[in-house]
DRENMAR-155508 format. One record per residue (C-alpha): residue in one letter; x, y, z. Coordinates in pm, whole numbers. Example, Ala and Ser with C-alpha at 12.3 -4.5 7.8 and 13.67 -1.06 7.14 Angstrom:
! residues 2
NODE  lumlum      c1      c2      c3
NODE       A    1230    -450     780
NODE       S    1367    -106     714
! end
This chain:
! residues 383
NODE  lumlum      c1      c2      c3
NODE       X       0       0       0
NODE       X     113     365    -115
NODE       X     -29     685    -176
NODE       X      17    1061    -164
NODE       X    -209    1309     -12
NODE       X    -261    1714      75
NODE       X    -127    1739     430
NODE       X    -439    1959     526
NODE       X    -708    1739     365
NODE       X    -531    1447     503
NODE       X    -560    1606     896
NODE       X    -890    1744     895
NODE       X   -1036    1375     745
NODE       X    -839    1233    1069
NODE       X    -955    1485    1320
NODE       X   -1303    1414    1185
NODE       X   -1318    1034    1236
NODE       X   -1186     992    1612
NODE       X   -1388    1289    1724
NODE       X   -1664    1071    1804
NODE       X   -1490     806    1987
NODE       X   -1458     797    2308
NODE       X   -1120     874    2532
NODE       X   -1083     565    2675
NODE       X   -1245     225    2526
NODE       X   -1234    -133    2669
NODE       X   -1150    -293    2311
NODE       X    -801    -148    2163
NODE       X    -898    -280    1807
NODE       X   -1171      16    1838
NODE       X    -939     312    1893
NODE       X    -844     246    1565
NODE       X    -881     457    1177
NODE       X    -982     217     880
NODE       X    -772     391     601
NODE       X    -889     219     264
NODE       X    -707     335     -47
NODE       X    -801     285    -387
NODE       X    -827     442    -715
NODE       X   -1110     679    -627
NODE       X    -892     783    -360
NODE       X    -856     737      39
NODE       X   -1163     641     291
NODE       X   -1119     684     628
NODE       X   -1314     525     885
NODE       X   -1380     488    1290
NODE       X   -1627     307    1495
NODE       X   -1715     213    1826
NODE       X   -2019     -46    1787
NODE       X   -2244     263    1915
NODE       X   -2119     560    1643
NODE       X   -1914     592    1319
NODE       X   -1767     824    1113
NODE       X   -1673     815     771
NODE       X   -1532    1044     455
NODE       X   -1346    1022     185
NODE       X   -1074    1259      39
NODE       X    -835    1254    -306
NODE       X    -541    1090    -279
NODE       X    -286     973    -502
NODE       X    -287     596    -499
NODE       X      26     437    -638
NODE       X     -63      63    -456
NODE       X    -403       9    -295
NODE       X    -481    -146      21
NODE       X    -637     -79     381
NODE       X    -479     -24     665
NODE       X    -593      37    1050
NODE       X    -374     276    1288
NODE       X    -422     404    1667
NODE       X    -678     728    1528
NODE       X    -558     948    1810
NODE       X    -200     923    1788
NODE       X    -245     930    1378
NODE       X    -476    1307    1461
NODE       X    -165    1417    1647
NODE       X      73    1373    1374
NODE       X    -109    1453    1076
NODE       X    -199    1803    1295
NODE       X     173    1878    1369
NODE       X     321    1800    1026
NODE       X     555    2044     854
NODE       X     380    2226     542
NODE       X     435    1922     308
NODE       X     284    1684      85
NODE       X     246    1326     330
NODE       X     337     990     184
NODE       X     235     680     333
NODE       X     339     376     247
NODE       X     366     -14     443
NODE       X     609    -284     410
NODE       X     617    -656     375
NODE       X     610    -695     735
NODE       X     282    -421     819
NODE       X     521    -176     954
NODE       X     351     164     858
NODE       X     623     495     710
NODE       X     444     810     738
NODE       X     672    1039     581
NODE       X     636    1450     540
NODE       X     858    1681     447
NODE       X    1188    1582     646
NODE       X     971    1468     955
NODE       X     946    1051     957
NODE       X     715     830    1150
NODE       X     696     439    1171
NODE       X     339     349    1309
NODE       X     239       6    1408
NODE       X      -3    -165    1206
NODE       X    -352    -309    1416
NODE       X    -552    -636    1247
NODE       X    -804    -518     968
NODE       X    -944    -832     973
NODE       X   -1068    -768    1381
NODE       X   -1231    -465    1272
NODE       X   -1606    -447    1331
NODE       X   -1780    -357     985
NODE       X   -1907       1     962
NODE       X   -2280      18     948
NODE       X   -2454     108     599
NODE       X   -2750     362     606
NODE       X   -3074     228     347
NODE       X   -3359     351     494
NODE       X   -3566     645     430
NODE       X   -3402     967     446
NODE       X   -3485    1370     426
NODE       X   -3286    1730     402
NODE       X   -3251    1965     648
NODE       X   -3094    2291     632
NODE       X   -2736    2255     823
NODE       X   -2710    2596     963
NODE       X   -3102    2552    1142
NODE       X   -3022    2194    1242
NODE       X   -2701    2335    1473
NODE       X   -2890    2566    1592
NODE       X   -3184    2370    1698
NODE       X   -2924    2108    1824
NODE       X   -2747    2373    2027
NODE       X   -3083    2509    2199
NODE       X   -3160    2165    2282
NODE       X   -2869    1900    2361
NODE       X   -2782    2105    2649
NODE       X   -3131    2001    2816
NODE       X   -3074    1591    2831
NODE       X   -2950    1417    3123
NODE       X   -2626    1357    3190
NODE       X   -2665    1076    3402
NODE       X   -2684     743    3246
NODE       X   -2881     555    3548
NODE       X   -3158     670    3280
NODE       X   -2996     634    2940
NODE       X   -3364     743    2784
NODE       X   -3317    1093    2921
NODE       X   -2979    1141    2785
NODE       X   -3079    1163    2438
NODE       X   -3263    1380    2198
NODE       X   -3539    1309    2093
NODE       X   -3596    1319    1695
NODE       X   -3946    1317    1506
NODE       X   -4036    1356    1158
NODE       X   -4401    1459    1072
NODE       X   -4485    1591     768
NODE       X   -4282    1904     664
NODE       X   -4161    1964    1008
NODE       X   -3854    1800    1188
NODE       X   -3875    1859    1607
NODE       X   -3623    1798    1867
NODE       X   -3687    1791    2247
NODE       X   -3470    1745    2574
NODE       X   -3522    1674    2911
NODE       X   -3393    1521    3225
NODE       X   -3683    1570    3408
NODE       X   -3623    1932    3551
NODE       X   -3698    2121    3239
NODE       X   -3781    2055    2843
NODE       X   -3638    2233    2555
NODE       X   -3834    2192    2253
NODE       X   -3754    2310    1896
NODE       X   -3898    2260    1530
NODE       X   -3723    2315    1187
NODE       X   -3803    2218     863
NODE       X   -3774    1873     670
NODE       X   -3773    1793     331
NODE       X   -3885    1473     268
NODE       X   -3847    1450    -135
NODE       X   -4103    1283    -345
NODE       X   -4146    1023     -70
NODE       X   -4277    1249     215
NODE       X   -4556    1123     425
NODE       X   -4793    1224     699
NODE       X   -4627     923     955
NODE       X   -4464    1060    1264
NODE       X   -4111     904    1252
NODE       X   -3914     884    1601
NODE       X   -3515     881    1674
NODE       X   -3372     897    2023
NODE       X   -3028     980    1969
NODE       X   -2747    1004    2217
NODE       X   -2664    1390    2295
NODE       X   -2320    1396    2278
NODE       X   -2333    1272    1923
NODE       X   -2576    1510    1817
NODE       X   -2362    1778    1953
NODE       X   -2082    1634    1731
NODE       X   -2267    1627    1411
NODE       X   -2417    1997    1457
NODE       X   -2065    2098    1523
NODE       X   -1890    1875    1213
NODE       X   -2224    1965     967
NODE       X   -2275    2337    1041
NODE       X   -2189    2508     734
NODE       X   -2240    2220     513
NODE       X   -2567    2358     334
NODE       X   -2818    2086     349
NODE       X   -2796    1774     568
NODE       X   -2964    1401     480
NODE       X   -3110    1218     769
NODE       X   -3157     833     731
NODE       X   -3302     602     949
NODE       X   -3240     215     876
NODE       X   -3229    -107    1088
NODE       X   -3444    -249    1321
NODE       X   -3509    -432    1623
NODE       X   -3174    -424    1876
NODE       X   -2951    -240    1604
NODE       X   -3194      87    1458
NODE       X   -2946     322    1400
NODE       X   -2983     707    1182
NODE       X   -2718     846     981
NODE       X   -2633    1183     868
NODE       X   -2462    1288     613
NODE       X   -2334    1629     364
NODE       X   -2030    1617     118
NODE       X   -1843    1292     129
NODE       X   -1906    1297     537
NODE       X   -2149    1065     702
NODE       X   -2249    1002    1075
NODE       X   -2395     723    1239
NODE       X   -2554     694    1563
NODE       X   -2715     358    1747
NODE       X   -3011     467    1909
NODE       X   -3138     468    2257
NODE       X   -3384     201    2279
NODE       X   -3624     261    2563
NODE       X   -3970     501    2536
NODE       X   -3872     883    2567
NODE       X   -4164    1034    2796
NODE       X   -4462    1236    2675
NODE       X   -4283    1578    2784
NODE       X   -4478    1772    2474
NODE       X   -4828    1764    2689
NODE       X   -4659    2004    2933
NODE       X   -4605    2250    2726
NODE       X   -4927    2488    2798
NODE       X   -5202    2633    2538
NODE       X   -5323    2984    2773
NODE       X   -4990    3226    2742
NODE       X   -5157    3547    2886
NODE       X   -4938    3525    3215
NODE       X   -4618    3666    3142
NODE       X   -4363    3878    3169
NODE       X   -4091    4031    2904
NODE       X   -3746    4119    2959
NODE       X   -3408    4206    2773
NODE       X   -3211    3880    2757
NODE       X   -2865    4005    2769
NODE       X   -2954    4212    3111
NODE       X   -3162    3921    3251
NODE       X   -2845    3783    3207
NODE       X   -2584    3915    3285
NODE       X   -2753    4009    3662
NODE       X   -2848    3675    3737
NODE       X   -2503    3552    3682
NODE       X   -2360    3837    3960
NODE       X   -2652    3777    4179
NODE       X   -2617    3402    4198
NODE       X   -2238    3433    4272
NODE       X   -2315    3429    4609
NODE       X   -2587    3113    4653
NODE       X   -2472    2752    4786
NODE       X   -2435    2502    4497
NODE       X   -2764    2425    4360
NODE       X   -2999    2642    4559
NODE       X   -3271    2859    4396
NODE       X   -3230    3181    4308
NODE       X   -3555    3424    4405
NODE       X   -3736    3609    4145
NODE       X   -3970    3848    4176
NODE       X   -4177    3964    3843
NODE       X   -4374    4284    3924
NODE       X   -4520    4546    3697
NODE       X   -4194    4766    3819
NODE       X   -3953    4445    3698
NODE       X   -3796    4185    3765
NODE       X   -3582    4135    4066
NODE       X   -3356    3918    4234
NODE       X   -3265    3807    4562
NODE       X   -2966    3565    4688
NODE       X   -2870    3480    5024
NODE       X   -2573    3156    5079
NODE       X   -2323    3125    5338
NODE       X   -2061    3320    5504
NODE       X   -2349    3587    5584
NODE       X   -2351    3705    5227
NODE       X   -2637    3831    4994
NODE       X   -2717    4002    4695
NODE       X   -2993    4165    4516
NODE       X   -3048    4290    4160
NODE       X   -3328    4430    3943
NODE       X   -3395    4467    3518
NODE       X   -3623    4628    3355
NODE       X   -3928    4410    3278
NODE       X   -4295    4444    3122
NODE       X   -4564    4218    3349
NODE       X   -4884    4110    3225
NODE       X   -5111    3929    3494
NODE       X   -5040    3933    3891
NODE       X   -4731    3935    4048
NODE       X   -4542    3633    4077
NODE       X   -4244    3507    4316
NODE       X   -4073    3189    4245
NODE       X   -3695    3006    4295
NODE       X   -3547    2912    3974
NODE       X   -3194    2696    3911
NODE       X   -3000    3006    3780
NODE       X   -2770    2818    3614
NODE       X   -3085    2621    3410
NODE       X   -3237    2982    3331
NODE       X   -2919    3103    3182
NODE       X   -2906    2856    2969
NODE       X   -3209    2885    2858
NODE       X   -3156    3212    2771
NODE       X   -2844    3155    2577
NODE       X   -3079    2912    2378
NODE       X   -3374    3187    2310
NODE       X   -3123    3364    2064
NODE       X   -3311    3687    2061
NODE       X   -3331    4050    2223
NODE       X   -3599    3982    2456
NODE       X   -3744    3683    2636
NODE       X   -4135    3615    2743
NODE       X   -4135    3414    3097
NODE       X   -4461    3286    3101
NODE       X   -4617    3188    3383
NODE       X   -4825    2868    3368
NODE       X   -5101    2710    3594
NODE       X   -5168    2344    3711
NODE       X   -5467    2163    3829
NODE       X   -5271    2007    4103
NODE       X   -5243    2269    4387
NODE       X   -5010    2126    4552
NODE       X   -4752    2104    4279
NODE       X   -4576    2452    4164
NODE       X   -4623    2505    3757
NODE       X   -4352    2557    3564
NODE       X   -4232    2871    3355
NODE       X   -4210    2896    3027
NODE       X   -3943    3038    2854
NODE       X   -3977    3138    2474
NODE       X   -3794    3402    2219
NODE       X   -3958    3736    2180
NODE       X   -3875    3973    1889
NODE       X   -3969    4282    2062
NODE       X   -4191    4423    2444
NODE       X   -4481    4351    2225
NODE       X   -4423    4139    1974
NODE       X   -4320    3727    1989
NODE       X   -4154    3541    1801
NODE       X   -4165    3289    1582
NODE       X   -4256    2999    1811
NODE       X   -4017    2725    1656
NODE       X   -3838    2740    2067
NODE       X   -3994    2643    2360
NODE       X   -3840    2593    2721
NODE       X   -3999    2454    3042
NODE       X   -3804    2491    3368
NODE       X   -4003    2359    3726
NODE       X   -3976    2582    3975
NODE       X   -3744    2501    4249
NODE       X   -3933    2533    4668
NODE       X   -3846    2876    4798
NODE       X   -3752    2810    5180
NODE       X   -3772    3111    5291
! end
């Protein structure tokens, strides 16, 4: 095996295949990068049994073959090289010569025959627009669980229907909720089509696919092995999916919106972030929405406190409530517009506080477009 290949192209194809592995993994064979070279040009290639990678890049192939290397160390080199066409070629014996410019590696060789086969994609697929997908996957991701005693909660939830593709989050404390659209092609249909993918591989692919123009979404397999792939250019994606039933979190989003208050999201902000810099680790923070604002009001230990007020516009009664700050600022990060409606929401179990809303809002009185929705619960005020 020999061939010839850009330096730059050569990196960035590595960089993109390990990124989804994981740091440390129980079977060496699967830290590995597939390199397959032939006269179309070089595929390279990673997977872990749960996610894969995969693109291909010219190359100048004098003697074709395939090859699998460590992928880390292989993304260290090839990002450290001098400016230089790279050459790689292997011997009789497997022994791998990386070779650029006057820098020289010799890289050991792992079994391609102990290699797990990378999943192919058949099923039905759709476009989305790259750009809104990151986006939506950025508002979102941040919302699943990160705590695998409930592996359901940790993904994203995925669901075709009709022209509209939705993702929602939760681990239980709040829901993030956002729609974009989907292009189904000549084979588009009216049945609601569900992924639960793991968040941390979402976040890769909105990350790898952002400026890519359109992305295709497949779904394929079944039973024990359903897994979706994405894919733009000559890079694809695949994800196993979370098997297990995602909860009905869309029937607590409310329909009455009348109870609400409005407030600059940069300012909300930025004082919530000073005013909780004095509150013990993970207690509420105390909001107040009146018709003069919205204020603030921290007490934690070593006798110290802190209080804060915005500018707000209040529609309804006033309201007092403990929020996670550190949930609410997220949430704002994720409404991606000048002002924010809180809305204020009612339950039929007295007993149980309602949850806030949290949604973009283009102006005091106008909304906006509705394609972002956030629930946080309320946390019990003490005091």
């Amino acid at each position: 095996m020999k061939f010839h290949v850009n330096r730059d192209v050569f990196s960035e194809a590595v960089s993109f295949v390990v990124k989804l592995l994981p740091q440390r993994n129980p079977q060496p064979i699967l830290a590995g990068v597939l390199i397959e070279a032939n006269e179309q040009g070089l595929t390279l290639a990673a997977f872990d049994y749960e996610a894969s990678a995969r693109t291909t890049i010219e190359a100048t192939v004098d003697e074709p073959g395939t090859i699998l290397v460590h992928g880390r160390l292989l993304s260290d080199i090839a990002s450290r090289l001098p400016n230089a066409p790279i050459q790689i070629t292997v011997d009789d014996d497997g022994g791998i010569l990386l070779t650029c410019g006057s820098a020289r590696f010799t890289l050991a060789s792992m079994p391609v025959q102990e290699y797990p086969a990378i999943p192919e994609v058949t099923g039905e697929s759709g476009l989305v627009p790259a750009d809104e997908f990151a986006t939506a996957i950025a508002q979102v991701a941040f919302a699943a669980s990160r705590d695998d005693v409930t592996p359901v909660l940790t993904g994203v939830q995925l669901e075709v229907s009709g022209t509209r593709l939705s993702l929602v989050a939760t681990d239980r404390y709040r829901v993030a909720l956002r729609e974009i659209p989907w292009d189904g092609g000549a084979v588009a249909s009216d049945e609601t089509t569900s992924a639960l993918v793991p968040a941390r591989t979402l976040q890769e692919v909105g990350k790898t696919f952002a400026h890519s123009g359109d992305i295709s979404i497949a779904f394929s397999g079944s039973g024990d092995r359903e897994i979706i792939a994405f894919s733009s250019g000559n890079k694809t994606v695949t994800s196993l999916l979370i098997k297990g039933n995602f909860p009905p979190v869309r029937r607590l989003f409310p329909a009455q919106t009348e109870h609400h208050s409005v407030v600059n999201t940069a300012e909300l902000v930025e004082a919530v972030r000073r005013v909780a810099l004095v509150l013990d680790r993970s207690a509420p923070l105390r909001f107040t929405f009146g018709p003069d604002g919205v204020s603030m009001d921290a007490a934690g230990t070593e006798q110290a406190r802190a209080t804060e007020s915005v500018d707000a516009t209040l529609v309804g009664d006033e309201v007092t409530l403990g929020l996670n700050p550190q949930y609410l600022i997220e949430s704002l990060g994720a409404v991606r517009s000048e002002f924010t409606r809180i809305t204020f929401t009612s339950s039929d179990n007295a007993n149980k506080l309602s949850p806030v809303l949290v949604t973009p809002q283009t102006s005091v009185e106008k909304g906006g477009e509705g394609t972002f929705k956030y629930l946080l619960q309320p946390n019990l005020l003490l005091r």
